[in-house]
N, C-alpha and C positions, 0 to 999 in steps of 0.2 A: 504494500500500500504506500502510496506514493503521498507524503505530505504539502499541503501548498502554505497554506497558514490560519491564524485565527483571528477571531471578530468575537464582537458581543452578539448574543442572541438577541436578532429583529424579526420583523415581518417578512415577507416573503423575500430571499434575495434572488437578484438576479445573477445565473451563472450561465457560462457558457455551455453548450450541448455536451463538449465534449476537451480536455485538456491533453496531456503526453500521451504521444502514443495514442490519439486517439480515444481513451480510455473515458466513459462521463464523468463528469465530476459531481462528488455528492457532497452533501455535508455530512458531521456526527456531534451532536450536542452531549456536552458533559458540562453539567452543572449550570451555570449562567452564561459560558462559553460556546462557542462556534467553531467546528475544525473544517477544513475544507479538504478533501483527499480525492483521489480515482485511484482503482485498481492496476499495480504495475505489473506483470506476470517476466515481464522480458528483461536479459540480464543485463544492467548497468554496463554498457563502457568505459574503457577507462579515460578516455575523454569524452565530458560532456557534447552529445553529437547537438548542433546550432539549431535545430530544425524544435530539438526538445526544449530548452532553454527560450525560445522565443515562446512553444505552446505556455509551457512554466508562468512565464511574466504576464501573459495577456491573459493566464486567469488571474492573475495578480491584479491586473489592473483592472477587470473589468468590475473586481469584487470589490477592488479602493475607489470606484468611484460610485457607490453608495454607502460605502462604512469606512470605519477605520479597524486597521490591520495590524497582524504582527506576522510578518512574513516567516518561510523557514529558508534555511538556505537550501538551497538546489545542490542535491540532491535528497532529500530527509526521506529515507524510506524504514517503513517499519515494519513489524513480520505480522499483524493482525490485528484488526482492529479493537482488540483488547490491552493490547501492549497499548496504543494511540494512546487513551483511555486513560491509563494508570500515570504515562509519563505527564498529559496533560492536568489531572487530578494533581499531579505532585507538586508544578508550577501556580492551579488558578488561581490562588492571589496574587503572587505576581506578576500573571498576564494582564486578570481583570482590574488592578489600579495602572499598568501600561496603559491598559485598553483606556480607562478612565479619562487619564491625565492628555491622552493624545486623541479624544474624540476630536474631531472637525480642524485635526492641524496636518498640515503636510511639512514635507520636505523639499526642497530645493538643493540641488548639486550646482557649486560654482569648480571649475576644476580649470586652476590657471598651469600652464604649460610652458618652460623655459625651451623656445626653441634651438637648437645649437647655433652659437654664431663662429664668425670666421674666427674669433681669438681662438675658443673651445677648440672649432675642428683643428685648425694649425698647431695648439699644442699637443693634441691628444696624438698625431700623427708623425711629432717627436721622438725621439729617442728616450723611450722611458727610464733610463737611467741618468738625464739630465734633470737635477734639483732644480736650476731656475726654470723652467720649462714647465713642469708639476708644480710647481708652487704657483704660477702664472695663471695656469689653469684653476688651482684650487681657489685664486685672490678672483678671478673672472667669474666662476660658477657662485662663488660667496656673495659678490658686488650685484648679481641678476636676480641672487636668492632673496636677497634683500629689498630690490625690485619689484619681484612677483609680491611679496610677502604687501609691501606697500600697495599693490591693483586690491587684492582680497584686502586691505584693510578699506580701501575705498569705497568695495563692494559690502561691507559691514555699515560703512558709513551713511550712505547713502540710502540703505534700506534701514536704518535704526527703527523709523517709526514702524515697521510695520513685522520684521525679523524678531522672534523673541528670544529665541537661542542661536550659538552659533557652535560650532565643534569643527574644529582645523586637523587634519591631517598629512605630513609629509608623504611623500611619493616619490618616488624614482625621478621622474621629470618635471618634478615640480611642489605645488600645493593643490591640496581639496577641502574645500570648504563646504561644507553642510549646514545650512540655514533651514529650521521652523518657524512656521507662523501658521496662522489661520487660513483655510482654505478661501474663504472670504476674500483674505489680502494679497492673492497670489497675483492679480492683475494690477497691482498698486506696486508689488515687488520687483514685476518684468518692468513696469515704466522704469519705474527710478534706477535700477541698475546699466536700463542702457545710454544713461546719461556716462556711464563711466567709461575711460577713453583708453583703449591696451596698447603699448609698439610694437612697431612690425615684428619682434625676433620673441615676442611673448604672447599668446592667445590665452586666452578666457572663454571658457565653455559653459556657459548654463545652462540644463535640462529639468526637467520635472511637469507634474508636481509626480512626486514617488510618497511611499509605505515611509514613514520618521522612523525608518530601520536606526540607525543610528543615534537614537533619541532615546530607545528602551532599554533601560536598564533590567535585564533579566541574567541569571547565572545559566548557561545553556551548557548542555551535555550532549 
């Protein structure tokens, strides 16, 4: 059984005919709670195949946009709908005050990107046993990081009135910023940020609204 995520128990929701694999998707209520599953019968590859991961998110979304969620990650499978059951039971107060606290909020991805520039690629293509050359690169990657760091504080700035939380993470190429707010204020949030102005060798990526996966505080196993 193939997990998607949970909700508070509503009225009728609306889900898709059918999720991975083709599989329907049903619900299974335990307690005040909402699970959303389909049956997976086929063996897991070891990488995720693109075809399943897109079915995955579009029940994900189709279900965030009448509730609020707490997604599982892709892949969550479990061996019967009894095990579901028991694991969910052992979290529902920590889901059901999630679920609580993030009624009617979303999330927003800002994810800025240090694109390589000439100093970078010139030194990296150095002789790595040259000290001024790696020092060069490490004072240029620092001076950009510092940059991007400056566009996301922009983008903090700029949506104060309407962003209630924020939560930064590094990255490989860059920064990601995670902003909450009210479903309400997400058209208030696209204006004002595209007031913010990024340079050519740095992009800035907004998408959403998504699940405030990164907002819930729960202990997962």
């Amino acid at each position: 059984m193939l997990a998607y995520c949970i909700a508070e128990q509503q009225g009728q929701t609306e889900i898709p005919a059918s999720g991975v694999e083709g599989a329907p998707v049903k619900w299974i209520d335990v307690g005040n709670l909402r699970c959303f599953v389909s049956e997976f019968g086929a063996r897991m590859p070891s990488e995720p195949v693109p075809e399943m991961v897109t079915a995955f998110h579009q029940v994900l979304q189709r279900i965030f946009a009448q509730t609020a969620i707490i997604p599982f990650r892709f892949p969550t499978i479990v061996e019967n709908e009894d095990v579901l059951r028991q694991f969910v039971e052992s979290r529902s107060t920590e889901y059901s005050t999630a679920l609580h606290r993030l009624r009617n909020k979303v999330q927003i991805d800002v994810r800025i990107s240090l694109n390589p520039s000439a100093n970078m690629t010139n030194a990296s293509s150095l002789n790595t046993s040259s000290s001024q050359s790696g020092k060069k690169y490490l004072e240029d990657r620092r001076g950009r990081y510092r940059q991007a760091q400056s566009i996301l504080d922009e983008f903090r700035r700029v949506s104060n009135s309407v962003a209630e939380e924020w939560i930064q993470r590094d990255t490989a190429s860059g920064i990601r910023g995670f902003a909450l707010m009210d479903r309400s204020a997400m058209p208030i949030f696209l204006e004002n940020v595209r007031r913010v102005v990024t340079p050519a060798d740095i992009s800035a990526r907004v998408t959403g609204p998504w699940p405030p996966s990164e907002f819930v505080e729960i202990v997962r196993e």
